[in-house]
C-alpha positions as CSV (number, residue, x, y, z in Angstrom):
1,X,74.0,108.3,110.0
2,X,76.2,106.3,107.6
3,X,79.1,108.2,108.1
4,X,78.6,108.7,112.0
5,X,79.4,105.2,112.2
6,X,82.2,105.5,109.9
7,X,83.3,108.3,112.3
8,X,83.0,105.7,115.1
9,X,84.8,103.0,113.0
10,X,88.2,105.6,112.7
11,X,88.2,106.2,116.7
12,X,87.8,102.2,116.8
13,X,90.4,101.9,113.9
14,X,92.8,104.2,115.8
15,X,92.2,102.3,119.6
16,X,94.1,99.6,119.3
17,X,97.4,102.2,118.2
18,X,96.8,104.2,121.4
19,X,96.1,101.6,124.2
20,X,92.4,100.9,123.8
21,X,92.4,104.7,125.0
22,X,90.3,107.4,123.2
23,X,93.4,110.5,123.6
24,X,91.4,113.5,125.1
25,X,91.6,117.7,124.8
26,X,90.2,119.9,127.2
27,X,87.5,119.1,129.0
28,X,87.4,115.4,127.5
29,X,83.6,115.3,127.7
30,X,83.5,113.3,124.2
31,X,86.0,111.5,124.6
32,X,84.6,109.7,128.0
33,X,81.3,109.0,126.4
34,X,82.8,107.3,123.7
35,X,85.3,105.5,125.6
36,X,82.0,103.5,127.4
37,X,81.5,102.0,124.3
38,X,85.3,101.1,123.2
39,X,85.2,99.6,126.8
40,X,82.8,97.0,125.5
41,X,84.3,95.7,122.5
42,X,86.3,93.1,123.4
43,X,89.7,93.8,121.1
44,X,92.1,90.9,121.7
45,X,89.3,88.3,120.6
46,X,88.7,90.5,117.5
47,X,92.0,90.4,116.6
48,X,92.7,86.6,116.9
49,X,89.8,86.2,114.7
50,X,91.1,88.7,112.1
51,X,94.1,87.1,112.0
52,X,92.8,83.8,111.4
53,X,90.5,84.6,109.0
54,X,93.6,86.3,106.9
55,X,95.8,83.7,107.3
56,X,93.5,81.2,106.3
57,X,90.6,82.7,104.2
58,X,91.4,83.3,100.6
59,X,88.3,85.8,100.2
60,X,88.8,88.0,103.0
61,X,92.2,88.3,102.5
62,X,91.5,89.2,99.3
63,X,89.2,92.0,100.6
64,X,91.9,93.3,102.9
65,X,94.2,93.4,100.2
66,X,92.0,95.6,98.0
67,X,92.1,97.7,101.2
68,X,95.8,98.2,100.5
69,X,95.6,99.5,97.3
70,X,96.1,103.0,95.4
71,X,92.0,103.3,94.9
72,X,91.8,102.8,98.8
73,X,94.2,105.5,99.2
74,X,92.9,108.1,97.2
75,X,89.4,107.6,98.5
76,X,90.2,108.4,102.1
77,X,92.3,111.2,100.5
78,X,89.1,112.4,99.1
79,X,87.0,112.4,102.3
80,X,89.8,114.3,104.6
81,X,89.8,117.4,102.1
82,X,86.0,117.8,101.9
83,X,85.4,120.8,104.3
84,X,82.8,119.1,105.2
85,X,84.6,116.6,106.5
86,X,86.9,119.2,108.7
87,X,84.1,120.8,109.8
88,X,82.7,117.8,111.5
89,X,86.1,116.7,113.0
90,X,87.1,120.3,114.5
91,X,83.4,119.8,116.1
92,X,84.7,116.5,117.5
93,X,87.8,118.3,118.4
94,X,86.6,121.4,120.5
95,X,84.6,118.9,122.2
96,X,86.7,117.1,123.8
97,X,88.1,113.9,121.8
98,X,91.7,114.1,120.2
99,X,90.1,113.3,116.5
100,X,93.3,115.1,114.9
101,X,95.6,112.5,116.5
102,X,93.2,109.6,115.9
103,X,93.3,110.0,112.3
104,X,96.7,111.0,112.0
105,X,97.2,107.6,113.2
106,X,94.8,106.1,111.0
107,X,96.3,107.3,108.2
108,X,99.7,106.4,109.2
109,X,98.9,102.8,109.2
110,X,97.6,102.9,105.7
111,X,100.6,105.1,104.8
112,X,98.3,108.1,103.8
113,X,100.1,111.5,104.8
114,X,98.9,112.9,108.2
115,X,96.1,115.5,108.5
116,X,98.1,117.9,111.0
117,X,101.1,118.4,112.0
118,X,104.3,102.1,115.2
119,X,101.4,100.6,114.6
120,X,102.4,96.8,116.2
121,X,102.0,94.0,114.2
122,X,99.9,90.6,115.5
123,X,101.1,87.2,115.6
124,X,99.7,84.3,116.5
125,X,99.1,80.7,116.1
126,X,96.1,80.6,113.6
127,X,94.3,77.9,115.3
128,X,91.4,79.0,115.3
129,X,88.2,77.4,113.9
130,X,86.5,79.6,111.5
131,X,83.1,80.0,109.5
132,X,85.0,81.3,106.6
133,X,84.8,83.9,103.7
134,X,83.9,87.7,104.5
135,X,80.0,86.5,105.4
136,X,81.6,84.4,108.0
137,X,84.0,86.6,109.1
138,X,81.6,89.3,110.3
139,X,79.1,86.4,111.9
140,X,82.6,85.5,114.2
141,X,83.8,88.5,115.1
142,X,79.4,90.0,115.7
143,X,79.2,86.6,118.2
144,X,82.1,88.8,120.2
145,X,80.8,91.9,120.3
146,X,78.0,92.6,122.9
147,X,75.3,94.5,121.1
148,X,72.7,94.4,123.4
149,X,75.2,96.2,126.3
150,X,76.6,98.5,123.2
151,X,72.5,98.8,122.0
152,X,71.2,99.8,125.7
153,X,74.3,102.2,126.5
154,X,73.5,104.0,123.0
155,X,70.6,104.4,124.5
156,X,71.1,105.4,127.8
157,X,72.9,108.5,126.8
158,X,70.9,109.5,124.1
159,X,68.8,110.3,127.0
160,X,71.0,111.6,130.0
161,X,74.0,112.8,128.3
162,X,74.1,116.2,126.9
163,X,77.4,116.0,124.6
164,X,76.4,113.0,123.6
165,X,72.6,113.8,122.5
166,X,74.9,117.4,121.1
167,X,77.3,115.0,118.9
168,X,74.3,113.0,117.5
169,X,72.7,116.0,116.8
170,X,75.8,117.4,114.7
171,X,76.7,114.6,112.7
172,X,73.2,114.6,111.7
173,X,73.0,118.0,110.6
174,X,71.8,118.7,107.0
175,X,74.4,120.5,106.4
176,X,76.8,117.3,106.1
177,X,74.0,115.5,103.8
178,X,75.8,116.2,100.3
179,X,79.2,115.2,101.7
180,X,77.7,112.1,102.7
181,X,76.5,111.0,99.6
182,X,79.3,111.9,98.0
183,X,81.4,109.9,99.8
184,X,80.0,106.5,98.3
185,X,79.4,108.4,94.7
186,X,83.3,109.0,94.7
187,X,84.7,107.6,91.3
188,X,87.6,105.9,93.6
189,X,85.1,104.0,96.1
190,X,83.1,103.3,93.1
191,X,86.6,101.6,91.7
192,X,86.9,99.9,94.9
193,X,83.3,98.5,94.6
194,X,83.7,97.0,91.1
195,X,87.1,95.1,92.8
196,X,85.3,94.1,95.7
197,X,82.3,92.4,93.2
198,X,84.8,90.2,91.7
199,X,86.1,89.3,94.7
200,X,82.8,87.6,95.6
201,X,81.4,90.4,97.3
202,X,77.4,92.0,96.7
203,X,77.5,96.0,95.8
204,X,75.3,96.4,98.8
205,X,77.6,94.4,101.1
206,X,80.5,96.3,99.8
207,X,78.5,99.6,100.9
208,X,77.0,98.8,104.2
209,X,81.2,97.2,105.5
210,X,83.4,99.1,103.5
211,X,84.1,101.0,106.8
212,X,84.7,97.6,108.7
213,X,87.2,96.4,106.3
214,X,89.1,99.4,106.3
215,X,88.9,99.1,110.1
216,X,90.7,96.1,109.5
217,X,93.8,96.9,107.5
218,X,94.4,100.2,109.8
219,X,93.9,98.7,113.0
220,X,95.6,95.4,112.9
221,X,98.2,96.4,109.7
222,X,97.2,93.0,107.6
């Protein structure tokens, strides 16, 4: 399930480049479920935080700087050419949320080249009052985000919706296991990790928000 939410961290990455809107294809089944969530989170707030914290926070700018970097690059490289990881997507595709556009997007804001085939920059006055360092950056921007709304909706459609008990189902397949693991065994992730531990950061930290900090730098090009 570690890389289901990583999934859901790209279509979050890729929101704020198309309008808060998850793009559709065909029927747009998929893409409605997960636009209940995306309808939760509340963006602008997020953003104003993020902002703050890399204007002022020598740690998490750090971070998000290390996000920037060659290893970074390669490591998302490495995921996208894993059939694995095509196999999954072209699942989310034919099911009726635009994942080919969303990444192509993604990867345009980190300057990766697309899988088939601007971002806006955000200003602001960094007034904001903030707990500081990347511990404190993820307790700000959590207090935002409504868990228990985004906790009982999960919920409610892992019951009563179809294609959205049929997605769960997928990305939990055994079939994706060994891509999985592989993803956080990759020798350019690992490279990242090692950067990330002198920046102040635990191993375990590094591996359980990796996927929020790359969020980060795509979404709100830092």
């Amino acid at each position: 399930m570690k890389f289901a939410s990583a999934i859901f961290v790209i279509l979050v990455a890729a929101c704020p480049l198309n309008a808060y809107k998850i793009p559709t294809t065909d029927s747009g089944a998929l893409a409605k479920e997960f636009q209940d969530f995306i309808d939760l989170i509340p963006f602008d707030q997020i953003i104003e935080v993020t902002k703050t914290y890399y204007a002022q926070d020598t740690q998490f700018h750090n971070i998000i700087q290390l996000m920037k970097t060659k290893e970074l690059k390669q490591w998302m490289l490495d995921i996208e050419s894993a059939p694995e990881f095509k196999l999954l997507i072209n699942y989310v595709q034919k099911n009726g949320l635009d994942i080919y556009y969303l990444v192509n997007e993604f990867n345009k804001s980190l300057n990766l080249p697309p899988l088939v085939s601007g971002i806006k920059a955000f200003f602001g006055s960094f007034n904001n009052k903030i707990t500081g360092g990347y511990i404190g950056y993820l307790i700000d921007v959590i207090a935002l985000i409504p868990i228990e709304k985004l906790s009982n909706l999960t919920i409610e459609k892992s019951k009563n919706s179809e294609v959205f008990k049929a997605f769960i189902a997928e990305v939990s397949s055994s079939k994706y296991f060994d891509f999985y693991n592989s993803i956080f065994e990759n020798k350019h992730y690992k490279n990242l990790e090692n950067e990330a531990v002198n920046l102040g950061v635990t191993r375990n930290d590094f591996y359980t928000f990796s996927p929020i900090f790359v969020f980060v730098t795509a979404a709100f090009n830092l």
